[in-house]
Phi, psi and omega in degrees: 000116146326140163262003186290344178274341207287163184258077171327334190272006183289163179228050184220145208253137182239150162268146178246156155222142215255182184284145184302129224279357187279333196253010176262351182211150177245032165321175167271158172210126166251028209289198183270128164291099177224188179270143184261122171279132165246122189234141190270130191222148171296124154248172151009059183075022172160202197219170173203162166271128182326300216278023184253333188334157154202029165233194170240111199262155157244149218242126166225128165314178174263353156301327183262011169265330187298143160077020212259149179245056184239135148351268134225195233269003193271342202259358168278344172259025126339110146120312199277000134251153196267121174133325207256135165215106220262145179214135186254171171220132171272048177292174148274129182084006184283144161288147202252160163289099161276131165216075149337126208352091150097181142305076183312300178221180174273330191257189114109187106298127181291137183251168182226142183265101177254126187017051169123299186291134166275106161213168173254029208209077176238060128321322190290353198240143185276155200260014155291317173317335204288076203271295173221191178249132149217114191301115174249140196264321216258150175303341177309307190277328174272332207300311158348307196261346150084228182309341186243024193218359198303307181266042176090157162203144188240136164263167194188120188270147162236170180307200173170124215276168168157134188107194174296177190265137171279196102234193142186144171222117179277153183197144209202126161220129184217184163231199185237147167198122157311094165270186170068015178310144142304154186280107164286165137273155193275169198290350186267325156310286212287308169347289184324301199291307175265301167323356183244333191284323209298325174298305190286310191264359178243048195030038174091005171264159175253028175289117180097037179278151180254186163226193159270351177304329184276305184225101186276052151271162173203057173260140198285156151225038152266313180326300220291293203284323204244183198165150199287175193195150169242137185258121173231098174265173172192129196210125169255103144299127150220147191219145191175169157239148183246087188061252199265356180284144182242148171207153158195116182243159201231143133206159184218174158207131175266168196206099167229096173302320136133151167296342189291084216283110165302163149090034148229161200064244164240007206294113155330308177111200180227025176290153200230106182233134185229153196220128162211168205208144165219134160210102167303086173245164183210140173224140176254123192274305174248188182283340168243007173234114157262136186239182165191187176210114170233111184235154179246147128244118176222185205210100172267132167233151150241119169250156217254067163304143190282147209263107216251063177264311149323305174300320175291329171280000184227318190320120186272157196288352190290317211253163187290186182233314211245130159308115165288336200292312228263319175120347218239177200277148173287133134289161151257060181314122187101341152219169181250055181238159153270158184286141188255009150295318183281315168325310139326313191254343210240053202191114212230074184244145182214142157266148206215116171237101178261140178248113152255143110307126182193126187269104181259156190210109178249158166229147157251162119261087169261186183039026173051357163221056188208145177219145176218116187267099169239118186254127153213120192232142209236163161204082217242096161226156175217087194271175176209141197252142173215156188222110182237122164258118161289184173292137182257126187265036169246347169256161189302142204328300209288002166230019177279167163211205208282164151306166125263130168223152187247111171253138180239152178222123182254143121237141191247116182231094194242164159194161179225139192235118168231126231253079175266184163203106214244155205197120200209108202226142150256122184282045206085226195256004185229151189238125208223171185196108147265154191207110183239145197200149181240106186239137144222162202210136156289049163247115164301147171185133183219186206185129176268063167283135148260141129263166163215168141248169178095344193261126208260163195220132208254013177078025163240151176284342166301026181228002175280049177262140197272291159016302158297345168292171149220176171072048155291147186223121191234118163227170185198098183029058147193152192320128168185122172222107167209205218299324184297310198179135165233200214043058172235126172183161193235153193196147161192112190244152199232132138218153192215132207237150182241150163198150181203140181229145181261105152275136181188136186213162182259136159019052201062353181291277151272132162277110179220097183258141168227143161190153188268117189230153189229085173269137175227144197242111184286008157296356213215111183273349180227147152057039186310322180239124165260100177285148205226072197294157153189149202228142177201151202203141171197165203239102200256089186313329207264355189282326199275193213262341187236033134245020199282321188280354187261167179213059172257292197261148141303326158208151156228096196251140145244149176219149186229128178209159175233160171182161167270152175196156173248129173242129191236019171261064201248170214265125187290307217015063164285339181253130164280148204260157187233162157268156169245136191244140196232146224021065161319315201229145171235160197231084204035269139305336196248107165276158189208160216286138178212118230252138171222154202281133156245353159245129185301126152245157186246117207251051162220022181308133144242190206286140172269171195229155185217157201208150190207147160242155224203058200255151190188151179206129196263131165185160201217123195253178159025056205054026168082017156263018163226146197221156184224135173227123186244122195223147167228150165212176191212117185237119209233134192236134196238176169036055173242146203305128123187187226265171175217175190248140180229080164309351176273333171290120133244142138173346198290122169287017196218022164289351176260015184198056170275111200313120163212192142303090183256332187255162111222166185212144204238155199222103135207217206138189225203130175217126176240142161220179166184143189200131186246132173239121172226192182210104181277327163208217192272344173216096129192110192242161191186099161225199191201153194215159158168171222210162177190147201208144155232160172205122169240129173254136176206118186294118199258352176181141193211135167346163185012008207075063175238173163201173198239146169261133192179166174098182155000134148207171200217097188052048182092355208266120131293163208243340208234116170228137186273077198219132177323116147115328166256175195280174160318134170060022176292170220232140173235143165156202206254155169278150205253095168243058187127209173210141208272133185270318188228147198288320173338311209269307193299315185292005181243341177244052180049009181272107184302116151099010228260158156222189131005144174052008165266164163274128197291093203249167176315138179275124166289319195282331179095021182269013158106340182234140185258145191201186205279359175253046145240047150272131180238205183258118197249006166133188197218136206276001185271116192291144194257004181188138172227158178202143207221161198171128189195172199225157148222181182216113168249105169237138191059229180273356188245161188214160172182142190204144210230137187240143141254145169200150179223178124255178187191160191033076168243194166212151150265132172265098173305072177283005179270333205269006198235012146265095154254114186243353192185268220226039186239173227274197187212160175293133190305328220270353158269342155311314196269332182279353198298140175266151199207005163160153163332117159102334203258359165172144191229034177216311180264130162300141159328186146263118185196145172259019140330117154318320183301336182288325167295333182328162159283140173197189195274330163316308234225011137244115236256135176308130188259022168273143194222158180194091248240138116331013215333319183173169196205114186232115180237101191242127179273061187291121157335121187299146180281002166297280185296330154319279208268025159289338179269004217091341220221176198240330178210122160253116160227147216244145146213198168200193291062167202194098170270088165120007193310326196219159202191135179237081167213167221245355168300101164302068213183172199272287188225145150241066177243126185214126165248099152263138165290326183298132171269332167270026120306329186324029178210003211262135163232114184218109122097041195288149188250140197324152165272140167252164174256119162255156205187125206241140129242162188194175195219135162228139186241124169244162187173000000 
């Protein structure tokens, strides 16, 4: 096969194998004769060979998505590029945090391009669909896509048939178990513990000290709450051709019951079932005319417990799970937590989703170097949600109330239409691509809410009809926040984009790419369209006459690229929110209740914009088994939307958080990858991979010189401040420099109210008094590095590979372990560290229910660095003699282990914490575990 024969215009991205490289020039070359894999990754609206890229994309197979005991199918590439930093959540069926180099934005998500389809959401897709990925990183490369890439974007190929008929069926069962569970004290440590706090806060009387005679209970309530759990997938593929038809269809179902223990009360649990179907066609009616079809349909449910992991962690070991006298859930008289068994159990929600998708495509080819493409792809879900509390029988009479139950009906009605005409011409020695294109893109979204009370519930979901209530409340699709209820609302955003792009290389040599997109946008009440440039050039060193005598490298590329992007999908606040003032307005002697604008809005929020640089060097060794990728980029995101504070205003109920264009901030770093391929005899392979990335994030300007206080809080205390000169989500509050030994020391030291056993905190300013201006900056949740690394092995018939990936220098905020309000339990490692008198300890507080000991401060921000087990995959193929005695063309057997092992110093369940909000990403407040899974599975093909 020629490569002057391969079809540039194919869109599906592959490994190929090209004609022997001896024969690609007619230079001397000595590298060794063997066939050069060339491999092709998705851009924009089309496909390149990686070595003409020239910006920076990441290639990830559908081999490195198989077998993966994931959901979905993006937390299976954890680890596996460099620049990308993946954060999962152990929800079952949850989307994990993509952040391409850095903090794009404060709103919005990296999106993804699926055959065509725009969304931020591929839950709905089995990662068996998958023929590849391709990450595009650097703005050059996004930029094509405009308005709708501002935080990254992944294309994503689904399969596709041809040939004989395939078939195959993966299949996979395994289970789940929350590790890293934290150490409680047990009921005779908390006694200790609270009979020593009861001292410390009361000068030293023990009045109202417990015993152990009082409370003979002894309960773990992570044991109570958490179960090993089981994950089951299972997927048939056939693929093939019928004449002029090419097809490839799917179907699976997944099973992920969730750790979260079910099957008490009235309780859902936290599972996840997801049944999904793909089928791809394409028919070529003439030799220039193709048309095609690619849909998904799947069907989701999740169910949603309220997640009682917080609770379990402050719940003290003293109390029953069960009243042994009444029969009924222990209440806690005397404190003000809940039983998280009973929060578990007595509490009932589920999501119910059906999705489709579907992509129609025709391409024509004429005048034999012109091709034209027209896409139109739908994206039609409507989950509906229902939320039911019964009457809780674990609080006290006089605080019970009515059941409630809530229903929601979503509808999403999105689609995206897209027009190109590609013009692909060779010259000589010169290679030209033009690409000219017309898109608009849709998405709609409305909402039913209903409540009731009152509605009893007989252990079917038929018996949850709001109908059955009394006190019903119906709102519909349209903006309302008041007393009844909020979040009800109807959107419908519009963009309609002009684009165009140059592709052009010299003999492979030279490189150049350029292109323009023109977006307007219905999100934007001023100044609706925007353009969007980006220009990348790259050298393909290995190419030229005086590398021709060495027979080292295969390829040696430099690249460069600059480029723009816009995000206009920020948060408006174009409608003002009002108060109702009771007798506001008067009518002669007599007043009456009357609504006034109480906040500032600013109805000229516009787009934000991001600008990226972009440098790299590329090289491929020793016959293309060592591949080296090297990046520095610099990424500046300007005029992005959240609130800042105008401590100068009054009246406004919004002076601390007024939303406009307040920031900007800047990203940059360093990328390393590197992947070594060998063949060590006729059965034996062997490679190793690895990747490495830094990021310094700094926030670089903010409205007025203003900053935002915000996130988390603790008695009015915020955990979070938004300020020029620190990274995104950085942590405030006072540094912690020791613990005070004696009231001598503590009463010298200008700290109000401070004794013995407090934490000491820093003067910053140095005036002798600690007050609310010695709060600093206490570290930042943005890991300053990620790194990712693995070896595999196939000899003979068995194969196996091992993945690792960490971070390093983030923080964490233990916010579970820094809510204290009274009486709620402690952790062993504050028990055996607890200071308990001069000499006995400089790092942990007495026990004491002082606010002060709670303030934000540097105890409870904790180092997030890690360094993971990601995976361990061990595999058997049936030798082909049995193989094809049986019929069949591959059997191979494995068995794998996700996530077995984690090495980090966070007093906490895990330190991978997925907040959706990013400026929160760090926050761990009542998060739910990462788990270790550990699958056997089959892949059968015949």
């Amino acid at each position: 096969m020629k490569q002057s024969d391969l079809k540039y215009s194919c869109l599906i991205a592959v490994l190929y194998f090209g004609m022997n490289v001896n024969a690609q020039t007619t230079r001397k070359d000595t590298i060794p004769k063997e066939q050069k894999i060339e491999e092709v990754v998705m851009i924009g609206y089309g496909s390149q060979k990686k070595e003409n890229v020239t910006g920076s994309i990441g290639l990830v197979s559908a081999k490195d998505l198989a077998d993966k005991p994931n959901a979905n199918p993006i937390s299976s590439i954890q680890g596996k590029l460099a620049g990308v930093n993946i954060t999962n959540t152990g929800t079952p069926g949850g989307s994990p945090r993509v952040d391409i180099r850095g903090v794009g934005s404060l709103t919005g998500n990296t999106v993804f391009i699926v055959d065509g389809m725009i969304t931020t959401d591929i839950s709905y897709l089995s990662s068996q669909d998958i023929e590849s990925m391709s990450v595009l990183k650097d703005p050059s490369s996004l930029a094509i896509f405009g308005a709708q890439a501002a935080n990254g974007a992944i294309i994503i190929k689904t399969k596709t048939g041809k040939g004989k008929p395939v078939y195959n069926f993966n299949s996979y069962i395994g289970f789940k178990k929350a590790t890293n569970v934290p150490e409680m004290v047990n009921t005779d440590q908390y006694i200790e513990l609270y009979n020593e706090k009861l001292v410390n806060d009361n000068n030293g009387s023990s009045a109202g000290s417990i015993n152990r005679n009082q409370f003979p209970a002894d309960t773990k309530w992570f044991d109570e709450i958490l179960r090993t759990s089981i994950i089951n997938s299972n997927d048939f593929s056939a693929t093939g051709s019928l004449g002029k038809l090419n097809y490839y269809g799917s179907v699976g179902y997944l099973q992920d019951e969730g750790n979260l223990a079910a099957g008490r009360g009235i309780n859902s649990g936290s599972g996840f079932n997801r049944f999904n179907s793909k089928l791809n066609l394409s028919y070529k009616i003439t030799d220039n005319i193709t048309i095609g079809d690619n849909f998904s349909f799947s069907k989701m449910r999740t169910d949603v417990s309220q997640n009682p992991l917080l609770t379990a962690f402050i719940a003290p070991p003293i109390f029953s799970v069960m009243n042994p006298s009444t029969g009924d859930y222990q209440y806690f008289n005397g404190y003000s937590i809940a039983n998280p068994r009973a929060m578990l159990d007595l509490y009932r929600s589920q999501v119910r989703q059906e999705r489709l998708l579907n992509n129609v495509w025709g391409e024509l080819k004429f005048l034999k170097d012109f091709t034209v493409r027209i896409s139109y792809s739908s994206d039609n879900y409507s989950p509906s949600q229902y939320e039911y509390t019964p009457t809780l029988s674990y609080v006290p009479i006089s605080g019970q109330v009515a059941s409630t139950l809530v229903t929601r009906n979503f509808r999403n009605r999105n689609y995206v239409w897209d027009n190109t005409i590609n013009w692909k011409k060779k010259l000589g020695n010169h290679n030209l691509e033009v690409l000219a294109g017309f898109s608009r893109t849709r998405t709609s979204l409305s909402q039913d809410y209903w409540s009731a009370k009152n509605v009893n519930y007989d252990g079917t979901n038929g018996s949850l009809n709001i109908a059955n209530g009394t006190d019903l409340v119906h709102v519909s699709g349209i903006d309302r926040d008041d007393a009844v209820v909020s979040g009800v609302f109807q959107d419908q955003q519009r963009i309609q984009s002009f684009f165009g792009r140059i592709n052009y290389d010299y003999k492979g040599k030279y490189l150049l790419n350029a292109s323009i997109r023109r977006d307007a946008s219905s999100q934007i009440s001023v100044d609706r369209s925007r353009t969007f440039p980006a220009v990348s050039a790259g050298w393909v060193i290995s190419k030229e006459d005086f590398m021709s005598e060495q027979n080292v490298f295969n390829l040696l590329k430099l690249r460069a690229s600059y480029g723009e992007l816009g995000n206009p999908n920020v948060v408006r606040k174009f409608n003002a929110n009002t108060s109702i003032i009771g007798g506001g307005a008067y009518f002669g002697n007599t007043g009456y209740p009357a609504a006034t604008i109480d906040q500032f809005i600013d109805p000229t929020i516009g787009w934000e914009t991001t600008t990226g640089k972009d440098v790299g060097l590329e090289m491929a060794l020793f016959n293309n088994k060592l591949k080296i990728d090297a990046a520095y980029y610099d990424k500046d995101s300007k005029n992005v939307v959240y609130g800042v504070n105008q401590g100068t205003v009054s009246g406004a109920s919004n002076w601390n958080n007024f939303v406009t264009n307040a920031y900007s901030f800047n990203n940059k770093g360093l990328e390393f990858s590197v992947n070594y391929n060998t063949k060590l005899s006729d059965n034996v392979t062997f490679g190793i991979y690895g990747n490495f990335s830094t990021l310094k994030n700094e926030i670089t300007s903010v409205y007025g010189g203003s900053y935002l206080e915000t996130g988390a809080s603790l008695f009015g205390n915020s955990i979070v401040r938004l300020q020029a000169g620190q990274a995104v989500g950085s942590y405030y509050g006072y540094q912690v420099a020791g613990v005070f030994q004696t009231d001598a020391e503590a009463a010298a030291s200008g700290q109000s109210g401070a004794k013995a056993g407090w934490f000491k905190f820093a003067d910053q300013d140095g005036n002798g008094v600690i007050d609310s201006r010695d709060k600093t900056f206490l570290g930042s949740p943005i890991p300053k590095g990620t790194y990712g690394f693995g070896v595999n092995f196939n000899v003979y018939a068995f194969d196996i590979a091992v993945d690792f990936q960490g971070v390093f220098g983030n923080k964490i905020y233990n916010y579970n372990r820094e809510q204290r309000y009274g009486n709620e339990t402690w952790d062993l490692d504050m028990y055996e560290n607890r200071w308990q008198g001069p000499g006995t300890s400089n790092t942990n507080s007495m026990i004491t229910s002082n606010q002060s000991i709670i303030l934000p401060n540097s105890f409870y921000v904790e180092d997030g660095s890690y360094i993971r087990i990601r995976n361990i995959q061990v595999g058997y193929n049936l030798p082909k003699a049995f193989a094809n005695a049986l019929s069949i063309t591959k059997l191979r057997l494995y068995v794998s282990a996700q996530n077995p092992w984690t090495s980090f110093k966070y007093h906490g369940f895990s330190p991978e914490i997925t907040n959706t909000d990013r400026v929160q990403m760090g926050i761990d407040n009542n998060i739910y575990p990462i788990s270790a899974i550990y699958t056997v599975g089959m892949n059968l093909t015949f």
